[in-house]
C-alpha positions in Angstrom: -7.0 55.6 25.2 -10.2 53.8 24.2 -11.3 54.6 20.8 -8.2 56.8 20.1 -6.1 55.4 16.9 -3.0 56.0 17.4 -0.6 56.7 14.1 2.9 54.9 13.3 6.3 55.8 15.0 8.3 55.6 11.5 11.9 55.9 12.0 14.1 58.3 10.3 17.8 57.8 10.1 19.9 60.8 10.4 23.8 61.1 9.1 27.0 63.4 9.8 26.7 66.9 8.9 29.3 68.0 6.4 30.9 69.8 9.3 31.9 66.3 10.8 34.7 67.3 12.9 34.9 69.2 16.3 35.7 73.0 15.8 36.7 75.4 17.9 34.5 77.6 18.8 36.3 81.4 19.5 33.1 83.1 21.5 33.3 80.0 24.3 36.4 79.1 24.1 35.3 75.5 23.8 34.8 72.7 20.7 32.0 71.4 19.5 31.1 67.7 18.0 30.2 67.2 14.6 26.3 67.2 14.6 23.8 64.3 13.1 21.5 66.2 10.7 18.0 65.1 8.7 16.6 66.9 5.5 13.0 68.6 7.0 11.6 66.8 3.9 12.2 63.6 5.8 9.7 63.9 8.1 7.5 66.0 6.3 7.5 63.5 4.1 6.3 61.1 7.0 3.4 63.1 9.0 2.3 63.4 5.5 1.7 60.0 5.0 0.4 59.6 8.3 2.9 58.6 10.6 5.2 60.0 13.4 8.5 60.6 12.4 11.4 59.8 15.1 14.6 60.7 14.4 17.3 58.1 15.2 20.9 58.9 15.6 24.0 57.1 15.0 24.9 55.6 18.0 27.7 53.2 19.3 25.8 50.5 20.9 23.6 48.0 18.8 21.6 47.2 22.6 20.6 51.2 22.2 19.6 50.8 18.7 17.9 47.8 19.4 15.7 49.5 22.1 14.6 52.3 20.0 13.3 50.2 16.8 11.4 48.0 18.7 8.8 50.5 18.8 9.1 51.6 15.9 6.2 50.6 12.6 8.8 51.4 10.1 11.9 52.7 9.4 13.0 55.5 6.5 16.8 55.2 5.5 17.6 58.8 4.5 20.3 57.6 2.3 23.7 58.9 1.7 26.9 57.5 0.3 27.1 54.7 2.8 23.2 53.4 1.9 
């Protein structure tokens, strides 16, 4: 990709929706988990300055996390009570 610049991969962290527990759902007959959610603003926020955004979600192994920030230019902390 010769003379193409390419932008920034910023990540975006994402939380726990307020619906953070698994539900029943009555149409399926199944549960779902709670979901990990982002503000739009977020990563508007980001291809505004320039960058890509890439949502990262909370995961349970630091090896995972580890392999998705090493690509990464930057890193947004959407904040929350636990930031």
């Amino acid at each position: 990709m010769e003379g193409i610049k390419l932008k920034p991969l910023i990540g975006i962290t994402t939380g726990n929706s307020a619906a953070n527990e698994i539900r029943f759902v009555p149409e399926t007959g199944g549960t779902y988990p709670r979901l990990q959610t982002l503000p739009t603003t977020y990563i508007h926020a980001v291809e505004d300055a320039g960058g890509v955004p890439v949502l990262l979600p909370i995961v349970d192994q630091e090896e995972t996390l580890y392999g998705m920030i090493e690509h990464l230019s930057g890193v947004v902390f959407s904040g929350g009570v636990d930031v």
